[in-house]
C-alpha positions as CSV (number, residue, x, y, z in Angstrom):
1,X,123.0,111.4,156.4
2,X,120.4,113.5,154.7
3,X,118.2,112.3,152.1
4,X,118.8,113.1,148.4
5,X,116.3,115.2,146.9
6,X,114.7,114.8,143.8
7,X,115.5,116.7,140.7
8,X,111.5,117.1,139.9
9,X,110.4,117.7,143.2
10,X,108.1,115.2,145.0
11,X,104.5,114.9,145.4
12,X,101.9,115.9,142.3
13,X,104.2,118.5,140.7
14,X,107.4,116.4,140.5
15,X,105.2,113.2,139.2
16,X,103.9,115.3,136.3
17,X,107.6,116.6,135.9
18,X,109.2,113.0,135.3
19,X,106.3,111.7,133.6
20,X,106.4,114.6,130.9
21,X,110.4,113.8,130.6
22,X,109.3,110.5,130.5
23,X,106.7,111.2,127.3
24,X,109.2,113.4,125.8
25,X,112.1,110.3,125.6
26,X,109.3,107.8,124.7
27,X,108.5,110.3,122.2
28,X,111.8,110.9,120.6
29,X,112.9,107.7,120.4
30,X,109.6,107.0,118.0
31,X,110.2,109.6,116.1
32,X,113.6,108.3,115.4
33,X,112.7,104.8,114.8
34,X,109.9,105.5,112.8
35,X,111.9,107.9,110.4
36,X,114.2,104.3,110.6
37,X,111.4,102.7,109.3
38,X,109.8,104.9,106.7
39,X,113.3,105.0,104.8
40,X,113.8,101.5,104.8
41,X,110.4,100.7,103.5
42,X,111.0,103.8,100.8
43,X,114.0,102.2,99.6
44,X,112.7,99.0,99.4
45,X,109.4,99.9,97.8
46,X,111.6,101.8,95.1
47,X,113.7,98.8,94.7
48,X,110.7,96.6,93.8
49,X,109.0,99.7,91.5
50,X,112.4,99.7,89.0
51,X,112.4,95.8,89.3
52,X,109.4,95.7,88.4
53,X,109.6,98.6,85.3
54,X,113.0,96.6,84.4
55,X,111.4,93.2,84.1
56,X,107.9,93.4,83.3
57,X,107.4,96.6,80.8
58,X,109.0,94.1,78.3
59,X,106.6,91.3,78.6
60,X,103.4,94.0,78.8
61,X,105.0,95.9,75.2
62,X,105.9,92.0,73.8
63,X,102.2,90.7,74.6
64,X,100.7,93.5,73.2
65,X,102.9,92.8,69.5
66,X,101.6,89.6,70.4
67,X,98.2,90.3,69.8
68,X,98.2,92.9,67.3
69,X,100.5,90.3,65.0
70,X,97.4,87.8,65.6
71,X,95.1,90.3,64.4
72,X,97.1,91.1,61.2
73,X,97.7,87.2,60.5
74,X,94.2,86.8,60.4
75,X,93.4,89.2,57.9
76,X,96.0,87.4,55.9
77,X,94.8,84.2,56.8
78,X,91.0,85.7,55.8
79,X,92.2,86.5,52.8
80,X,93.9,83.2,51.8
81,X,90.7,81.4,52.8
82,X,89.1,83.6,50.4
83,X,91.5,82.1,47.6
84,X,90.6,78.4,48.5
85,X,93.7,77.3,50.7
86,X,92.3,74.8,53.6
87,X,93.5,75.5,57.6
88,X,96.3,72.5,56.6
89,X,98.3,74.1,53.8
90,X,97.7,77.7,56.5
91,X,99.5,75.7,58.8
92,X,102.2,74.1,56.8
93,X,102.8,77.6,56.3
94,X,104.0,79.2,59.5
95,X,100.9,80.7,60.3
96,X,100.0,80.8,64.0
97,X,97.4,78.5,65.0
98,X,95.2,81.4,66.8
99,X,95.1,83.3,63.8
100,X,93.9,80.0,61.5
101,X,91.5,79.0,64.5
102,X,87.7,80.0,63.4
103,X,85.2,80.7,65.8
104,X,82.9,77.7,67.2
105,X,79.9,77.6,65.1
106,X,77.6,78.3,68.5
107,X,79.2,81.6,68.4
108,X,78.2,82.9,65.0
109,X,75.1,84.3,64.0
C-alpha cells in the first residue's frame, strides 16, 4: 500500500503551508469571537448609560432645586431676622433648618 500524500507538501514548504492555514483559522475564529464580544459589551454598556439617564438625571435636577430653594429661604429667613423673629418661631414656621442655620462665629470676619 502506498503512502498518502500530503495536501501541503512535506518538508519546509508544506510546514509553512499548514501553519499559514493554521494562522488563518486561528485568525478567523478571533475575529468572530471578538466581534461576539464587542456587541455584547455595547449592548450592555448602553443598557447601564439609559439606566443610568433614567434613574439618576432626576436626583442630579432635584438636588440642584434642592439647593437653590435653600438659597432663596435664606434670603427670606435674612429678612425675617431683620424684623426681630428668633431661629425658634423660623422653625415653628416650616423653614428648613439649613437655611435658619448661621455660620459658626470662627468663620466670620
Amino acid at each position: 500500500m502506498a503512502p498518502k500524500k500530503q495536501a501541503g507538501g512535506g518538508g519546509l514548504k508544506g510546514f509553512f503551508s499548514r501553519a499559514g492555514k493554521s494562522f488563518m483559522t486561528g485568525g478567523l475564529f478571533a475575529q468572530e469571537k471578538s466581534i461576539w464580544a464587542a456587541e455584547k459589551i455595547c449592548r450592555i454598556g448602553f443598557i447601564l448609560a439609559t439606566t443610568s439617564i433614567v434613574v439618576f438625571m432626576p436626583l442630579v435636577f432635584e438636588i440642584a432645586r434642592e439647593g437653590q430653594m435653600i438659597e432663596s429661604e435664606k434670603l427670606e429667613v435674612g429678612a425675617l431676622r431683620d424684623q426681630g423673629y428668633a431661629d425658634n418661631q423660623l422653625r415653628e414656621m416650616g423653614y428648613a433648618e439649613p437655611a435658619i442655620a448661621r455660620a459658626p462665629a470662627v468663620l466670620k470676619k
